[in-house]
KERONU-924287 format. One record per residue (C-alpha): residue number from 1; residue in three letters; z, x, y. Coordinates in Angstrom, 1 decimal, always signed. Example, Ala and Ser with C-alpha at 12.3 -4.5 7.8 and 13.67 -1.06 7.14 Angstrom:
2
n: 1; res: ala; z: +7.8; x: +12.3; y: -4.5
n: 2; res: ser; z: +7.1; x: +13.7; y: -1.1
end
This chain:
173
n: 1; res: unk; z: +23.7; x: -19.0; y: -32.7
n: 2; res: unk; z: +21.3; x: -16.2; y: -33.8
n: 3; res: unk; z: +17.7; x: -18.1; y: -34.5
n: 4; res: unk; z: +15.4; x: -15.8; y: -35.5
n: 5; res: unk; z: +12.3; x: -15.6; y: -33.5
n: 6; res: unk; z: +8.7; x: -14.0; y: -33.4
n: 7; res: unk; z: +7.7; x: -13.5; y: -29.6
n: 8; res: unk; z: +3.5; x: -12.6; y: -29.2
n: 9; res: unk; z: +2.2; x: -12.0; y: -25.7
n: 10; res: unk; z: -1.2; x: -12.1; y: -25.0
n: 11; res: unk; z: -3.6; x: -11.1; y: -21.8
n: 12; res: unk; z: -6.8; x: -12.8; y: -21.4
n: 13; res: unk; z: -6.6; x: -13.5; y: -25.3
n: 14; res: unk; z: -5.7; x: -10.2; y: -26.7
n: 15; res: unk; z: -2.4; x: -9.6; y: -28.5
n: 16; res: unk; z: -0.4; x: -6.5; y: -26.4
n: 17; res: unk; z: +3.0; x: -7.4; y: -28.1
n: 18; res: unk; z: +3.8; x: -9.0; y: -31.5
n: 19; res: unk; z: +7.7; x: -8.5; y: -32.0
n: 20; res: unk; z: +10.9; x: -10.1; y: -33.9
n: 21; res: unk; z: +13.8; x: -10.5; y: -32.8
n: 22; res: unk; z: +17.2; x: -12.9; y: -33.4
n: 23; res: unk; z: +19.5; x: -14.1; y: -30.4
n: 24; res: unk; z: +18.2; x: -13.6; y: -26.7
n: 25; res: unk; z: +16.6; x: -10.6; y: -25.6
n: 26; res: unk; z: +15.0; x: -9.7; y: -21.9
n: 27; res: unk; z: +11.3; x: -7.4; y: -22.9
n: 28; res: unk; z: +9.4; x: -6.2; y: -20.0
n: 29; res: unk; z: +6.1; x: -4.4; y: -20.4
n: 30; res: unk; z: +3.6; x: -3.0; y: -18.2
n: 31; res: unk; z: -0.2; x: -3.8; y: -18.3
n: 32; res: unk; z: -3.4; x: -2.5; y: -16.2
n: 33; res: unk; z: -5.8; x: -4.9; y: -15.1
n: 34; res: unk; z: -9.1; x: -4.8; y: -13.4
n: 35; res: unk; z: -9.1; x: -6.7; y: -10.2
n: 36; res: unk; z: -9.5; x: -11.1; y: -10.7
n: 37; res: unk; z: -7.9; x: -13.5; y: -12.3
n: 38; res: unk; z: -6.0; x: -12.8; y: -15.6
n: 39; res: unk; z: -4.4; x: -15.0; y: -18.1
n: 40; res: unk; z: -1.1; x: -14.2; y: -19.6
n: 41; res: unk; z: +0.6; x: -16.1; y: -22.8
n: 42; res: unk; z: +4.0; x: -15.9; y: -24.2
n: 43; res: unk; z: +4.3; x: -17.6; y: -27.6
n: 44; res: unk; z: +8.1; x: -18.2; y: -29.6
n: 45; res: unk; z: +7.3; x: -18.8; y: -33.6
n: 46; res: unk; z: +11.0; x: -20.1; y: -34.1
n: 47; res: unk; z: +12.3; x: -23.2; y: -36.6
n: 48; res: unk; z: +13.2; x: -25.2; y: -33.6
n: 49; res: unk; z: +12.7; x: -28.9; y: -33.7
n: 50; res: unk; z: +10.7; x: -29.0; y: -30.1
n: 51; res: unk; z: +7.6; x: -26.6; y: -31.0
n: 52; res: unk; z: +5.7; x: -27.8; y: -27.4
n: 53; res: unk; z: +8.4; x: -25.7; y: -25.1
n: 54; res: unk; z: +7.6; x: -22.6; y: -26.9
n: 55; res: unk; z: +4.4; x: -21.7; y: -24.5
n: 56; res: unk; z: +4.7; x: -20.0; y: -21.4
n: 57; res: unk; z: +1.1; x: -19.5; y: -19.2
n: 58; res: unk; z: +1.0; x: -17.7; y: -16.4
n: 59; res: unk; z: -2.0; x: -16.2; y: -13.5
n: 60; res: unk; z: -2.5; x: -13.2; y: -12.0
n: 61; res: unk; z: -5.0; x: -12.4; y: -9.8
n: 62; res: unk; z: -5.3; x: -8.7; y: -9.2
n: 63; res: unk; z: -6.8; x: -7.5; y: -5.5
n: 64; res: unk; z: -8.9; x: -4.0; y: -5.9
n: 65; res: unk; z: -6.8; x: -1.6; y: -4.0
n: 66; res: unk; z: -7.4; x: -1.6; y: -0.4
n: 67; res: unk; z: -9.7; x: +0.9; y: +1.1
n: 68; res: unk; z: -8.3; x: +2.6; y: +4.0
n: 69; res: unk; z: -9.8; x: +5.5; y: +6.2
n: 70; res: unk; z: -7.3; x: +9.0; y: +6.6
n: 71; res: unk; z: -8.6; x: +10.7; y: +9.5
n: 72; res: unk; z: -7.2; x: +14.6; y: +10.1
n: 73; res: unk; z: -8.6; x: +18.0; y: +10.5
n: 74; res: unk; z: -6.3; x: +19.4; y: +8.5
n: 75; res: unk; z: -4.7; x: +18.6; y: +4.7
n: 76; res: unk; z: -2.0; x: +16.7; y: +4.6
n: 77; res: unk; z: +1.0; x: +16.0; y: +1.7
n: 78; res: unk; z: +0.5; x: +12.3; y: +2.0
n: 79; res: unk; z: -2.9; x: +12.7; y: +0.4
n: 80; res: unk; z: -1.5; x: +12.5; y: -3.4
n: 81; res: unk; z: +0.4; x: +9.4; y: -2.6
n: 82; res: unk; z: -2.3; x: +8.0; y: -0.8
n: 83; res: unk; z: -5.1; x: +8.2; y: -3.6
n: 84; res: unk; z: -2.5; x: +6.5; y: -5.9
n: 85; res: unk; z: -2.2; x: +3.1; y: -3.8
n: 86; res: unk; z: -5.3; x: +3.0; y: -1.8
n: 87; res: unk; z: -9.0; x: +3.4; y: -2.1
n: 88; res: unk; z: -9.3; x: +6.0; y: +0.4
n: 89; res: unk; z: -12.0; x: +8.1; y: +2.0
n: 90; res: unk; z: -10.9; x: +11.8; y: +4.1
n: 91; res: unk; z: -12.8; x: +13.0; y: +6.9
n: 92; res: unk; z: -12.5; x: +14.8; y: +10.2
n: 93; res: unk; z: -13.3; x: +12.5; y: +13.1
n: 94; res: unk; z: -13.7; x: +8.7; y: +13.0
n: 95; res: unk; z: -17.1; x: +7.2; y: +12.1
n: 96; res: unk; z: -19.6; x: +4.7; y: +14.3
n: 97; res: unk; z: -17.7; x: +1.7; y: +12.2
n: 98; res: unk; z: -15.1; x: +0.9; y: +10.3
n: 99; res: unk; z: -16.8; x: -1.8; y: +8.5
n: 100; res: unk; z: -15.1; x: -2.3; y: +4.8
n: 101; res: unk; z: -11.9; x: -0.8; y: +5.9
n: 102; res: unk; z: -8.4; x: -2.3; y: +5.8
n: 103; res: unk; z: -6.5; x: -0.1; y: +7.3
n: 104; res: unk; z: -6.7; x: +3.6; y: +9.5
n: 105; res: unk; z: -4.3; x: +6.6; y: +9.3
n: 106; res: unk; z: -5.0; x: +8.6; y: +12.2
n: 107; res: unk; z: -3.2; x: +12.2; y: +11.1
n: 108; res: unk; z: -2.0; x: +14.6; y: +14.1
n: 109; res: unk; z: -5.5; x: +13.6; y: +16.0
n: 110; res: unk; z: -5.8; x: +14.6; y: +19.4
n: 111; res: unk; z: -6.6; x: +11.7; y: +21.7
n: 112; res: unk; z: -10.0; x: +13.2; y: +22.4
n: 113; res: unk; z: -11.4; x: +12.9; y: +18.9
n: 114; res: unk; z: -10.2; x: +9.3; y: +18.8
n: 115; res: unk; z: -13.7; x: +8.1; y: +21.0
n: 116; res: unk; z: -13.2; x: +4.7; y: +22.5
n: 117; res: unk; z: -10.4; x: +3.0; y: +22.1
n: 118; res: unk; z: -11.6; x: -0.8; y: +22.0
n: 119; res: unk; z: -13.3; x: -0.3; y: +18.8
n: 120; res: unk; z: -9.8; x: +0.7; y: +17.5
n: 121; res: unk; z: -8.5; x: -2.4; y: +19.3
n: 122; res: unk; z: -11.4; x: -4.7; y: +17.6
n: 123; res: unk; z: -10.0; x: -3.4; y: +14.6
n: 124; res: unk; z: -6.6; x: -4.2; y: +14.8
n: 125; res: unk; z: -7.1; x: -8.2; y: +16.5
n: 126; res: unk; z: -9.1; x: -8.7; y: +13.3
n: 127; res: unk; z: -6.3; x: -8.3; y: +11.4
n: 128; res: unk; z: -6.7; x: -4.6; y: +10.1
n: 129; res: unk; z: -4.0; x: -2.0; y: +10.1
n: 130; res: unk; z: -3.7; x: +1.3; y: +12.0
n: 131; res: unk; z: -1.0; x: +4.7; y: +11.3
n: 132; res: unk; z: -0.5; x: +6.9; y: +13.7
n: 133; res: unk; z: +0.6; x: +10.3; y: +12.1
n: 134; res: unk; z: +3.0; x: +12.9; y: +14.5
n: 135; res: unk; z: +1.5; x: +16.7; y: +14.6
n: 136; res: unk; z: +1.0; x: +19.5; y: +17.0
n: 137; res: unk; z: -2.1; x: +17.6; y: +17.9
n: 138; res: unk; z: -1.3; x: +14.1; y: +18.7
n: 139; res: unk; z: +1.6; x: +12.0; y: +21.2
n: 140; res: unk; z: +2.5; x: +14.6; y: +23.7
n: 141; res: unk; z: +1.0; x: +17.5; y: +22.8
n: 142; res: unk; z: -2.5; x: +15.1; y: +21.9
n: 143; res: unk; z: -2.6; x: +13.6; y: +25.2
n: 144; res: unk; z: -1.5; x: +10.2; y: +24.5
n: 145; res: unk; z: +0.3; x: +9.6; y: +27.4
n: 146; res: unk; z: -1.0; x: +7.7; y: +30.2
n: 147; res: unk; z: -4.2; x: +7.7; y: +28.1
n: 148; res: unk; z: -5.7; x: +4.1; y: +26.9
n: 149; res: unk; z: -4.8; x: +4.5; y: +23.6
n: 150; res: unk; z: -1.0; x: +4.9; y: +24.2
n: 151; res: unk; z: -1.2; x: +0.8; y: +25.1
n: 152; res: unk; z: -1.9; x: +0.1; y: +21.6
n: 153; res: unk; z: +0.9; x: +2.0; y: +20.4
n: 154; res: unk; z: +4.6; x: +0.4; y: +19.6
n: 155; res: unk; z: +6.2; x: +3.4; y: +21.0
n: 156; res: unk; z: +5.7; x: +5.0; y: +24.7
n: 157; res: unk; z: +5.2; x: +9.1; y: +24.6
n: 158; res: unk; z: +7.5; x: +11.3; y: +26.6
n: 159; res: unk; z: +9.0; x: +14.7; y: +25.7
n: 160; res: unk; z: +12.7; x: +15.0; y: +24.8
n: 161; res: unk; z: +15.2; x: +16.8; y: +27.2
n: 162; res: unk; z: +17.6; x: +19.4; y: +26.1
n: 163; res: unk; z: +21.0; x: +19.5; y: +27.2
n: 164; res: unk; z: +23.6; x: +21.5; y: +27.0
n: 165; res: unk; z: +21.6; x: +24.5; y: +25.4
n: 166; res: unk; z: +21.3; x: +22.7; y: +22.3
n: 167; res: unk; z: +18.6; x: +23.5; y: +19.8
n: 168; res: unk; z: +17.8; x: +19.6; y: +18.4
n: 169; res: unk; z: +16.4; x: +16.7; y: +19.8
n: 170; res: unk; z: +17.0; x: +13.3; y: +17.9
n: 171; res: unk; z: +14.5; x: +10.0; y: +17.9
n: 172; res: unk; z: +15.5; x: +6.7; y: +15.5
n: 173; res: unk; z: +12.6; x: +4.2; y: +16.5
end
């Protein structure tokens, strides 16, 4: 059975696809949306007897793009990535409050420039997010261990042991 069909889908009332086809087809499209709430409709102009089955709605809210805080004193190759799926802001050394952010990236930060660490726990028991990014500066060679901030870590630091002359050390957390 080939019944020819016209498909039109339409966002928030503007047509973005007007197209014929006959016998089923899968589309797929992609559309950009501010953030709220967005209305989509799918419409089939077909000769079938039961015209009411022909309209598919669908929601979509769309959530601005969380704004996160990158901490580092140095560049980093995340940073492309990063300005893609978050609404980020770079600087050297945390500031007095992390009001408005969702989540922090700490990036080979020394456990010195990292200031008191119950502001950072405040941040997290509110539901927030924190990333804590390896470097020469940061776990063992940042002090981390035995300081307070290595209890609000999932991982304990400690330096790896070489045996037998070899050349590699291996961690899978």
């Amino acid at each position: 059975l080939n019944l020819l069909y016209k498909l039109d889908v339409l966002a928030d009332d503007q047509l973005i696809i007007s197209q014929s086809f006959s016998g089923p087809q899968e589309l797929s499209f992609v559309q950009k949306f501010q953030p709220g709430y967005h209305r989509l409709e799918a419409r089939l102009t077909t000769g079938d007897y039961f015209n009411e089955n022909n309209v598919f709605y669908k929601s979509v809210k769309v959530e601005p793009k969380p704004k996160v805080l990158f901490v580092s004193k140095t560049g980093s190759p995340m940073e492309p990535l990063l300005k893609e799926l978050y609404d980020i802001d770079f600087t050297g050394a945390l500031p007095g409050t992390f009001e408005g952010y969702s989540a922090i990236i700490l990036n080979d930060v020394n456990s010195e420039n990292i200031g008191p660490v119950d502001r950072l726990v405040n941040f997290l028991s509110e539901g927030n997010g924190l990333v804590v990014v390896g470097g020469k500066n940061s776990y063992d060679r940042g002090g981390y261990q035995a300081d307070i901030f290595e209890t609000i870590l999932p991982v304990q630091v400690g330096k790896g042991t070489q045996e037998l002359e070899k050349d590699v050390n291996i961690l899978v957390i």
